[in-house]
N, C-alpha and C positions, 0 to 999 in steps of 0.2 A: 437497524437501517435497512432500506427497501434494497432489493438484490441494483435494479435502477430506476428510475425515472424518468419518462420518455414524451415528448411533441404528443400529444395527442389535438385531433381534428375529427370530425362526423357529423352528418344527416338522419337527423330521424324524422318518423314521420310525427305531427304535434298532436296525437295520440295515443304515445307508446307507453309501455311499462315496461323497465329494464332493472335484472338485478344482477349487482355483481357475484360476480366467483368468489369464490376463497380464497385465493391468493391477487386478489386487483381491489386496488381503491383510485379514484377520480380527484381531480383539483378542477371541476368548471368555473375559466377563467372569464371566458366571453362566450355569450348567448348572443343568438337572432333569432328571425322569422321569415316568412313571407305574410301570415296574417295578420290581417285587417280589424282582425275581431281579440279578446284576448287571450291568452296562453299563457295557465299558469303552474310552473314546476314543484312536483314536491318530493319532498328527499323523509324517507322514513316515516309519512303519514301529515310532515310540515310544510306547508305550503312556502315557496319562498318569491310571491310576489308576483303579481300579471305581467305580459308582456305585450306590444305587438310593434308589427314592423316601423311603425312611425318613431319610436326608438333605439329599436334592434331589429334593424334591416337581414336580411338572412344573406346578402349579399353585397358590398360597395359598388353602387351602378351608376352611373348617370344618373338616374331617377330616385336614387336612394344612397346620396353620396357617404350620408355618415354611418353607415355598415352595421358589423354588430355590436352589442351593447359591453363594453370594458366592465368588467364584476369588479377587479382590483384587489382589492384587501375583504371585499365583501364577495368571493369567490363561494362557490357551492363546493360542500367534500360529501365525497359518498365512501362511505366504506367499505371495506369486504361485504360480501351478503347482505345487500340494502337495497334494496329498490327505490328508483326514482322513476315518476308516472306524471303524463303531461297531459293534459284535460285539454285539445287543442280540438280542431277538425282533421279527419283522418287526409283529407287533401291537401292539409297544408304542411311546412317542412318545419323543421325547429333546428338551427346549428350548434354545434359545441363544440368549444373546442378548451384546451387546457393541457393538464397532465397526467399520464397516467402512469398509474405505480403502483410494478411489479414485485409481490411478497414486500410488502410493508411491514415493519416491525411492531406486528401487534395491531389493533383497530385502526387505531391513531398514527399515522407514521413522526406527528410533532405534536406538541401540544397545540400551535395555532390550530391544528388542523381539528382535535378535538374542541377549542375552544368555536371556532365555526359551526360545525357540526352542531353544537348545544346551542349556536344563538340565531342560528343562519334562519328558523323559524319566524323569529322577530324581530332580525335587523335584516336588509336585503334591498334591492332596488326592485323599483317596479312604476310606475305614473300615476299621475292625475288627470282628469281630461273632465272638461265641460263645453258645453256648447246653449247658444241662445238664439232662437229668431226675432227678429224685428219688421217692420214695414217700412219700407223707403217709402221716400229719403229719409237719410240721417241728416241730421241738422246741422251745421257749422256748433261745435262745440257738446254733441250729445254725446253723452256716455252710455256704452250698454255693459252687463258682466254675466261674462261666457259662464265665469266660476266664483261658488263661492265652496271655502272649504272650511271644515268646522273639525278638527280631531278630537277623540275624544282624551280624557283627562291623561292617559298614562301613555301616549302616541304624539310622535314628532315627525314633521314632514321635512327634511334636510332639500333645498331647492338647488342643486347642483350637476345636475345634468341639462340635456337641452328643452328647451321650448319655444311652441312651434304655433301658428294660429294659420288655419285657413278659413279662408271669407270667399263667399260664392252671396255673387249679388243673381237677383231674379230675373232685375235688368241689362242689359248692355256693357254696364259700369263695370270697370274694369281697375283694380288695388295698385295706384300708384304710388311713387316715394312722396311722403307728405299728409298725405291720406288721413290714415289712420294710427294712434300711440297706444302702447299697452301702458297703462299703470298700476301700482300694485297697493294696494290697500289692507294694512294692518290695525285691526281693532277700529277704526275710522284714520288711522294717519297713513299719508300719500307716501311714496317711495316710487321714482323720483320725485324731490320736490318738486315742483310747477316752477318756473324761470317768471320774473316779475313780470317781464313785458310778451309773456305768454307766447315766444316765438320758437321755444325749444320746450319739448313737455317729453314726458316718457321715453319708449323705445318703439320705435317705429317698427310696423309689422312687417316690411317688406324684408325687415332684415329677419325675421322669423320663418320661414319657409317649412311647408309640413306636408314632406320632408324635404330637407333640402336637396337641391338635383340642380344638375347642371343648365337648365332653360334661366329657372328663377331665380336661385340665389343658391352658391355652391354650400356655403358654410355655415354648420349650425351655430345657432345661437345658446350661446350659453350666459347665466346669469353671473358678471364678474370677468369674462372674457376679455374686456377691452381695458382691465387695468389690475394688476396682479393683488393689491392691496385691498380688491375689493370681496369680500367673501360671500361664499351663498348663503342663503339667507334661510331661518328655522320659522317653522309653523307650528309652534306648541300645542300643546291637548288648553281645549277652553276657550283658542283666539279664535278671531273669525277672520277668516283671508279671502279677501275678493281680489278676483282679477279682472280690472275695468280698460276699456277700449273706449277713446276717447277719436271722437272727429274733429281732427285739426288740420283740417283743409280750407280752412277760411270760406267754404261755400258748403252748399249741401251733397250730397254723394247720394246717387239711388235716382228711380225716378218710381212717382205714385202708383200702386196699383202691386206694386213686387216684392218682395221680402227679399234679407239679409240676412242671412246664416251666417254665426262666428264660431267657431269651433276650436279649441283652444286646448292643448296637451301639454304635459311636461316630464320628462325623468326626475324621475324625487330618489334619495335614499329614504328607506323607512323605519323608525323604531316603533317598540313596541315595550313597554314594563323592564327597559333598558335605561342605566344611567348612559 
């Protein structure tokens, strides 16, 4: 047993290489950022998954209310004399925070913690992001899709963190409630199903805010959020997942001459040649 086990907190910069002593091993529990671009950690030569602030904010601000990213059960361990190295820009910051633990008993202070270590390569969190332009207007009922994702055979995409879409029109027009639905599309089957008299469709993007901040909309959106029994939803190796944005504004949105950028993110957990 480890002499103790202590709060740990810290700033790096998101292009360091650190390796532990011989008597310290790490539990990174939550990661952040500040960058825009992505940042991604690897522990003993294993990469475990991109980041950036649109899901792990390096701070909870106003402007980036939902802070840094909870690891949970899918927590990073570094052990005695191991290096972890983050491919970031030397300008920007990376958070950690967690546990640290003083003379561990052995590599491993638990078996989770070796069981981690061996999978944390190919299970871990990290996103998905696409984006698409168009030409306004969008029509009363056009569809466009920011993403489409294809895993391959032995890869699952677990959809359980937040997501988030921002839309920058060219013109004037401005993203109100009503506007615009995201829907999500498996193998060709819709989720939400469409409502017969077509007056309630999808999940509205205003309630998707990237990232959420106190002007727009405080609270991320999470898939499953607004009813316990609903679970997140898996992206197997083979299927094809689109993410489509539907205009249900009853009129057109945009005006001739301008483009519509939809950019569209999400926190995934990741497997990888994992039952």
């Amino acid at each position: 047993m480890a002499d103790a086990i202590l709060d740990w907190a810290s700033y790096v910069t998101a292009d360091s290489t650190i390796t532990t002593g011989p008597q310290e091993a790490y539990r990174i529990k939550v990661i952040g950022t500040d960058s825009t671009t992505e940042v991604t950690p690897s522990i003993n030569g294993n990469e475990l998954g991109g980041i950036k602030t649109d899901i792990a904010a390096l701070h909870p601000t106003g402007a980036t209310e939902h802070g840094g990213l909870p690891l949970s059960d899918l927590y990073y361990y570094i052990p005695p004399e191991t290096q972890i190295s983050l491919d970031g820009a030397s300008g920007d910051e990376v958070y950690l925070a967690g546990s640290a633990i003083d003379a561990p008993s052995g590599r491993f202070e638990s078996s989770a913690d070796e069981t981690r270590f061996n999978e944390q390569g190919s299970h871990h969190y990290t996103f998905v992001e696409g984006a698409t332009t168009v030409s306004e207007p969008l029509s009363d009922g056009q569809e466009v899709t920011p993403l489409t994702l294809q895993p391959e055979t032995d890869e699952r995409f677990i959809f359980d963190g937040l997501h988030g879409i921002d839309v920058t029109f060219g013109s004037a027009t401005t993203l109100s409630e009503g506007d615009l639905a995201m829907l999500l599309d498996f193998d060709g089957q819709r989720r939400p199903s469409q409502f017969r008299d077509d007056e309630i469709v999808g999940i509205d993007l205003t309630v998707m805010p990237r990232p959420p901040n106190d002007t727009d909309h405080q609270v991320p959106y999470k898939y499953g959020m607004g009813d316990s029994p609903v679970d997140p939803f898996v992206v197997s190796g083979d299927q094809t997942f689109n993410v489509n944005v539907r205009n249900v504004s009853g009129g057109s949105l945009g005006s001739s001459g301008n483009d519509v950028t939809l950019d569209y993110l999400a926190a995934v957990e990741f497997k990888e040649g994992l039952r």
